[in-house]
N, C-alpha and C positions, 0 to 999 in steps of 0.2 A: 432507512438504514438497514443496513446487514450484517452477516454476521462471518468471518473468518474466523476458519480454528485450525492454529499451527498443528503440523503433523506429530505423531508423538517421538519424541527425544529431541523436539526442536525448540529454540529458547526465540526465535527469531527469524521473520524471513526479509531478506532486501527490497524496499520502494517499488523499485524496477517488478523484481518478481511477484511481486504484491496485485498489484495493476493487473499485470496479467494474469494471474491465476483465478482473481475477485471475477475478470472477465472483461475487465474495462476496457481493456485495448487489446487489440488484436495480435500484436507483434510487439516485441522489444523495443524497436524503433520507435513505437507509437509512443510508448511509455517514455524512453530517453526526451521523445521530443515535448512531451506535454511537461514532464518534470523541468525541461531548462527553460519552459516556457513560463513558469511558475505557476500554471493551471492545479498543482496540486496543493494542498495543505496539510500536516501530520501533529496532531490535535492542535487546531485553530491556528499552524503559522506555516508560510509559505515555504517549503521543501524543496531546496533544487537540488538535492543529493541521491541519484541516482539508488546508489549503494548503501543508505541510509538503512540501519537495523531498527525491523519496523517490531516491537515484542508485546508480550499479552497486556491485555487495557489501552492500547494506541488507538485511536480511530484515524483515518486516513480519509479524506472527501480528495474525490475528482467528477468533474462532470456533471454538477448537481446530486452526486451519489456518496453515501460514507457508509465507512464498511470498520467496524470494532473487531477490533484483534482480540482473540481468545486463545489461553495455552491449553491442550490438547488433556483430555481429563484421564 
């Protein structure tokens, strides 16, 4: 598991942007695709919301990987 920590003034970042930033995926694309694919989960249930506001205490797994959301201290 790992650890994401929103930027500070942020309450939230999107699925999509989540992925990418964690480092999961490469491209945006990779991300839309695995999201409609239902490869992803957003605490324990299947996310196919691209756009899905991901906020502090969320854990998010894709790819054998999960990654807990932290708001920025």
């Amino acid at each position: 598991m790992s650890d994401f920590t929103l930027r500070a003034g942020e309450d939230y970042i999107k699925l999509g942007q989540l992925l990418k930033a964690a480092g999961l995926v490469d491209e945006g694309s990779d991300a839309k695709y695995a999201i409609e694919q239902e490869e992803v989960t957003l605490n324990g249930q299947v996310c196919t919301m691209r756009g899905k506001k991901i906020y502090d205490g969320d854990t998010v797994e894709f790819n054998h990987e999960e990654i807990h959301v932290h708001k920025h201290a």
